[in-house]
C-alpha positions as CSV (number, residue, x, y, z in Angstrom):
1,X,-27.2,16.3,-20.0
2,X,-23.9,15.0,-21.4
3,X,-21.7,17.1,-18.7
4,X,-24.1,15.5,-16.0
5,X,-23.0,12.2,-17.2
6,X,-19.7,12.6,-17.4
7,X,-19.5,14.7,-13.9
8,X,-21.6,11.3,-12.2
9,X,-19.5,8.9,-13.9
10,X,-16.3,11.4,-12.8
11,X,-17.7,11.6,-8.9
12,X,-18.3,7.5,-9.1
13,X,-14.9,7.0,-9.6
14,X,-13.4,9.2,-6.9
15,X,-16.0,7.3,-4.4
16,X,-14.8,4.1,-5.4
17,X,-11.1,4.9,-5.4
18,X,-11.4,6.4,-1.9
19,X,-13.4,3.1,-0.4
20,X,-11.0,1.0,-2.1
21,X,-7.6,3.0,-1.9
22,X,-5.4,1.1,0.3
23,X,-3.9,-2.5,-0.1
24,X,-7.5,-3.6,1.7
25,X,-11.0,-2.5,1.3
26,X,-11.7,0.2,3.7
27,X,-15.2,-1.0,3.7
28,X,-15.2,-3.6,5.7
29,X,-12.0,-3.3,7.6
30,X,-10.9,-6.4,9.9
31,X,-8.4,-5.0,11.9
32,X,-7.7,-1.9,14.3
33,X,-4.5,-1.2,11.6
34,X,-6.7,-1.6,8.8
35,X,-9.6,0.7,10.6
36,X,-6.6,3.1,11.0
37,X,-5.7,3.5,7.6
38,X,-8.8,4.2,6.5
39,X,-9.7,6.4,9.2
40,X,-6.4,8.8,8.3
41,X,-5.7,10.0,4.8
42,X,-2.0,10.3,4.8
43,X,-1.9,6.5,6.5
44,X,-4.1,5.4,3.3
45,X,-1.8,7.0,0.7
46,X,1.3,5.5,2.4
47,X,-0.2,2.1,2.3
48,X,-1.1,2.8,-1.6
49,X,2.8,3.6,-2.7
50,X,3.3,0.6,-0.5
51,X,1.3,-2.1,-2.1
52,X,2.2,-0.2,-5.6
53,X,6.4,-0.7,-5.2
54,X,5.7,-3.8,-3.6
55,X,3.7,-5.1,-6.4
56,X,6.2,-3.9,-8.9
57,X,9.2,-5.0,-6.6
58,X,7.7,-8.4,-6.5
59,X,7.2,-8.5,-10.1
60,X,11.3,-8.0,-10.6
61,X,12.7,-11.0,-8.9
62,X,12.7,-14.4,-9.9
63,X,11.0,-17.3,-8.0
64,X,13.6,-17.5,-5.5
65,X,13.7,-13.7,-4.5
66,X,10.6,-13.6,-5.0
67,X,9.6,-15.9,-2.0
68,X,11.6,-14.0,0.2
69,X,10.5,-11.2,-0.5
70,X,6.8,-11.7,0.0
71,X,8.3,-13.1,3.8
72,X,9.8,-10.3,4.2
73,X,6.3,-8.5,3.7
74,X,4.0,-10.8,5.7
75,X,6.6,-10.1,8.6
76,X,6.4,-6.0,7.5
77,X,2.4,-6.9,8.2
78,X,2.6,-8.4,11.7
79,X,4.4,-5.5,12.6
80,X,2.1,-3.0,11.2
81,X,-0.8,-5.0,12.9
82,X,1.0,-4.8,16.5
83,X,0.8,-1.0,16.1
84,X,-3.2,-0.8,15.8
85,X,-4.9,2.2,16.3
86,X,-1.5,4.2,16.7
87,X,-1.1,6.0,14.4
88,X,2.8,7.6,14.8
89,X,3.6,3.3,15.2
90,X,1.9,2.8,11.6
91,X,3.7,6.3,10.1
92,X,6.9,4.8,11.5
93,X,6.3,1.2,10.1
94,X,5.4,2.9,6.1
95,X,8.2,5.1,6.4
96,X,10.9,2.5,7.6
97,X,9.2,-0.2,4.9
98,X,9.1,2.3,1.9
99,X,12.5,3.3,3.1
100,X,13.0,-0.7,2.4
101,X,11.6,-1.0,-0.9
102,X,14.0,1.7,-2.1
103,X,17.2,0.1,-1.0
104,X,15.9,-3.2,-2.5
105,X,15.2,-1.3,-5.8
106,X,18.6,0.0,-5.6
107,X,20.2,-3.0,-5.4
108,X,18.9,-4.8,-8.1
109,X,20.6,-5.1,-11.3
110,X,19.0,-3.3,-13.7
111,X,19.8,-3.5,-17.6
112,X,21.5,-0.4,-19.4
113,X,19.5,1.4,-22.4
């Protein structure tokens, strides 16, 4: 009874994170991008490392950078939507905006340890 539990409670979790596993729910999807994503596993897992370093990203800079930045990102968005149910266009578009977020990272001055 107790491994039963913990298997349900284990199998729960894995449904969850898959219908909620990209930067949007996948259940209700508005958009042919965002029906896309969901649709293509790889897609869904690039758009999770993307809404994870952006969140941390955004989280670095100061008010100023910070504004930009989240411009730069609603402009990353339109161009993700334009691509809509293609999906080499949205591959292209995560690769080219993760490629982003790690020159950003690279240039920010970090402290020493």
């Amino acid at each position: 009874m107790k491994y039963g539990t913990i298997l349900l409670l284990v199998a729960t979790a894995f449904s969850v994170s898959a219908a909620q596993a990209a930067s949007f729910s996948c259940e209700k999807p508005q958009h042919a991008d965002e029906k896309t994503i969901c649709a293509h596993r790889d897609l869904n897992d690039k758009d999770v490392e993307m809404a994870t370093q952006y969140r941390f990203l955004k989280g670095l800079f100061a008010m100023g950078g910070r504004g930009a930045f989240q411009d730069q990102q609603q402009a990353w968005l339109k161009q993700r939507r334009a691509c809509a149910t293609d999906t080499r266009c949205l591959n292209q578009r995560y690769d080219e905006r993760l490629k982003q977020m790690a020159d950003v990272y690279g240039r920010i001055n970090r402290p020493l340890f």
